[in-house]
N, C-alpha and C positions, 0 to 999 in steps of 0.2 A: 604755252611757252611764253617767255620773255624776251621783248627783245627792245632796250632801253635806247638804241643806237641803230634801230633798223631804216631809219632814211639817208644813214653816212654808210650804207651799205659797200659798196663801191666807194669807199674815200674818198667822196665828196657830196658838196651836200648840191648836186644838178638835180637828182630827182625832187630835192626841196622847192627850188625853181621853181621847176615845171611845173608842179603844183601850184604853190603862190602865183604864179602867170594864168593859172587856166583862169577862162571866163565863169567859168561854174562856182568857184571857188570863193567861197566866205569865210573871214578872218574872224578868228573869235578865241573864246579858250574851252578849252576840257570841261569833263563834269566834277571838277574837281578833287582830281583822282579815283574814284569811288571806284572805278572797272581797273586801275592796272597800280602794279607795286609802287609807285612814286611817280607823283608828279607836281608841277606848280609852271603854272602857263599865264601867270600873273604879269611876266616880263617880256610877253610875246610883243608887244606893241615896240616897247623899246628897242629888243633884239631885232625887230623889223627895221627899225632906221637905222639905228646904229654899224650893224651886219650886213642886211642889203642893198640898203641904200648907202649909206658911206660908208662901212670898211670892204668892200665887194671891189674885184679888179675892173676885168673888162667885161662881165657881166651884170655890174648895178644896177639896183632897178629904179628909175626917176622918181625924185619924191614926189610930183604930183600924183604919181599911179599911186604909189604904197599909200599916201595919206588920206586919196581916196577911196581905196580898200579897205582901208582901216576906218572909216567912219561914215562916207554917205554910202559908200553901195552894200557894205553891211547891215547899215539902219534901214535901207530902204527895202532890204529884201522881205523880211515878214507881210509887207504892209502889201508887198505883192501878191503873195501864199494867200495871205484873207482874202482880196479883192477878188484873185481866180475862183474862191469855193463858191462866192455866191454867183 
């Protein structure tokens, strides 16, 4: 099945949130559509400030978190993966 709009399920986009918010969570993109009918998650960084952090009501999410989402705690997560296998 397809489902191009399955996290505005509920008309709105909280269970987006709550993903982006979880600690487990790494910002990154797609495999470049290869597994589903269209995609392009090229603009995910931008959509990230732009949408969460300032067009967002009273849920926003502070730029220092998003900016560090989006670049040290994503770079640093590999370097953790390797360090555990040895």
């Amino acid at each position: 099945m397809y489902f191009p709009i399955f996290n505005y399920n509920q008309g709105s986009l909280d269970a987006v949130r709550q993903m982006l918010t979880h600690p487990r969570a790494l910002f990154g993109l797609g495999d470049a559509g290869a597994h589903v009918g269209t995609i392009c998650d090229a603009s995910f960084s931008t959509f990230m400030l732009s949408h969460w952090v300032l067009g967002r009501g009273h849920d926003r999410l502070p730029l220092s978190q998003a900016v560090a989402r989006e670049g040290q705690v994503t770079a640093a997560r590999p370097g953790r993966l390797v360090r555990l296998g040895h």
